[in-house]
C-alpha positions in Angstrom: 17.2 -43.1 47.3 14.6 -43.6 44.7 14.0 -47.3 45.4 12.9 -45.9 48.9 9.5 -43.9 47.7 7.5 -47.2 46.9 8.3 -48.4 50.7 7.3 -45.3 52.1 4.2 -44.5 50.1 2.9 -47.7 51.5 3.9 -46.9 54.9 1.9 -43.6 54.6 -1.1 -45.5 53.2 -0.7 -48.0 56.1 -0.6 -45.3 58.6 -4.0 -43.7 57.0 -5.8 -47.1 56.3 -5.1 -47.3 60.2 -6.5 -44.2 61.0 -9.5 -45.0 58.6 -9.6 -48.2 60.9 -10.2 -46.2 64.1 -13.0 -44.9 63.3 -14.8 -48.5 61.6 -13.7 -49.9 64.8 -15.5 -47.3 67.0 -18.3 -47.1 65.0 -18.9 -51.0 65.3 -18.2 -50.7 69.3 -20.7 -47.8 70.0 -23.4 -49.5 67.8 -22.4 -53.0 69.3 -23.2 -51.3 72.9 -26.6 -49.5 71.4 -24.5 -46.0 72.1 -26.6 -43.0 71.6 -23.3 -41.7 70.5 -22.7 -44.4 67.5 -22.7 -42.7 64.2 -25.4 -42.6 61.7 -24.3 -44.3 58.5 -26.0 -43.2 55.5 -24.7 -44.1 52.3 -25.3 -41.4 49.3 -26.4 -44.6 47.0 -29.4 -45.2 49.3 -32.1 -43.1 51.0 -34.1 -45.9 51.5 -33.9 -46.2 55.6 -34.5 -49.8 55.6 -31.0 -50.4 53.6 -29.6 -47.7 55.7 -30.5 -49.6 58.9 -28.8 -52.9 57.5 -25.7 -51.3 56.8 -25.4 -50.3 60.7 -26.4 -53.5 61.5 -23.3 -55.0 60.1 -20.9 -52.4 60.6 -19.1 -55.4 62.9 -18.3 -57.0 60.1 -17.6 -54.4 57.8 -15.1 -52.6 60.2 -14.0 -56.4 60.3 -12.7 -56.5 56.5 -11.0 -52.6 56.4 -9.2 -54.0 59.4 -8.0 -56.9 57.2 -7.7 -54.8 54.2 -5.5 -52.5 55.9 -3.4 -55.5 57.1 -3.1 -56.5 53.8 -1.1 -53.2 52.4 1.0 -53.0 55.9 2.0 -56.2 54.3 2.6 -55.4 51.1 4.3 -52.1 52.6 6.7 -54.3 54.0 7.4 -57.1 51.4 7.9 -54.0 49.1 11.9 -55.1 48.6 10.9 -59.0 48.0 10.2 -59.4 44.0 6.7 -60.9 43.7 5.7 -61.5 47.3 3.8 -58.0 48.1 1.3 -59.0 45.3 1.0 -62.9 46.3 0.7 -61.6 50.3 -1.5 -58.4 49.5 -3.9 -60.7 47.5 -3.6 -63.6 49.9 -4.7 -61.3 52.5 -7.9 -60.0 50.8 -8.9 -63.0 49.2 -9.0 -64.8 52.8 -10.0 -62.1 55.2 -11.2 -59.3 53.5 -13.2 -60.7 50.9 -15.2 -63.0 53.2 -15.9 -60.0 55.9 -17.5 -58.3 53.0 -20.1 -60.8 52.3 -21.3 -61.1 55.8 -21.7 -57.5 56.2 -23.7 -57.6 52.7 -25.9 -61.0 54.3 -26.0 -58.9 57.3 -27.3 -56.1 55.6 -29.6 -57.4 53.4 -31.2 -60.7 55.2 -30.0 -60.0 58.9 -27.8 -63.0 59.2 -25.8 -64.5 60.9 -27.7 -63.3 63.9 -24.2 -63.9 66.3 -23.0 -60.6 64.2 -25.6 -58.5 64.8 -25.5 -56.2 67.6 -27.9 -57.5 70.2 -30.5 -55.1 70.3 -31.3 -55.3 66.5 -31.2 -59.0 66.5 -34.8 -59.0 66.2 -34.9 -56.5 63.1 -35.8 -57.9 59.4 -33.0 -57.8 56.9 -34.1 -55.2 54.4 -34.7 -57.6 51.7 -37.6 -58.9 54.0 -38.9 -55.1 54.4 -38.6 -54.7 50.1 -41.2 -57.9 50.2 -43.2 -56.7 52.5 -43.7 -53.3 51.4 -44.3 -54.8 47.3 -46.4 -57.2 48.5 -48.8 -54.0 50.7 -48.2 -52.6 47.7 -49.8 -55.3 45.2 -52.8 -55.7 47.3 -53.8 -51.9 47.0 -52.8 -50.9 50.6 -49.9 -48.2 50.8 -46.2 -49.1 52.0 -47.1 -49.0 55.5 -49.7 -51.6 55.3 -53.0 -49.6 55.5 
């Protein structure tokens, strides 16, 4: 009976990943669809609004990689009773989907591309690495952040 608990804690961390999923999923769709109803994201790291702003803009892609993430222990949840293989397909799985989801929600964040990942109506936003240089370089020249 013992050798049964490893299998079903990563069932029951499956079943919550997927529940976890839901709601990056939803999130992506209502900002996708410019929902009045899509959640704020704000991050306790970062009260800077421009970063905040990136973050929603590639919430696609980021709902994207805890999707494959949570793939990746369902898998490992069921090659628990093969010696080896949860580690090789758990890792597999991150390397090659989550992993790369991650960096285009960060280039999405930061520099607003690719622009095919970005809802539509924030296409034409600036990443917030382009806002930073902007509001350094108002800065430098004596004028406040907003440019006056």
């Amino acid at each position: 009976m013992a050798h049964l608990v490893p299998v079903a804690a990563g069932a029951v961390a499956a079943v919550l990943a997927g529940g976890m999923d839901l709601f990056f999923v939803r999130a992506a769709w209502l900002h996708w669809t410019g929902s009045d109803r899509a959640p704020d994201i704000s991050y306790g790291y970062s009260w800077n609004p421009s970063v905040v702003r990136g973050h929603e803009r590639g919430i696609v892609a980021l709902a994207a990689s805890v999707v494959c993430l949570t793939v990746g222990v369902a898998v490992g949840a069921a090659a628990q009773g093969v010696a080896g293989l949860a580690l090789v397909h758990v890792s597999a799985i991150f390397i090659l989907g989550s992993l790369p989801w991650t960096a285009l929600h960060l280039t999405i964040a930061y520099f607003n591309w690719p622009k095919a990942l970005v809802p539509p109506h924030r296409r034409g936003e600036s990443g917030s690495v382009a806002e930073w240089w902007r509001q350094r370089a108002a800065c430098d020249k004596g004028r406040g952040p907003d440019g006056r």
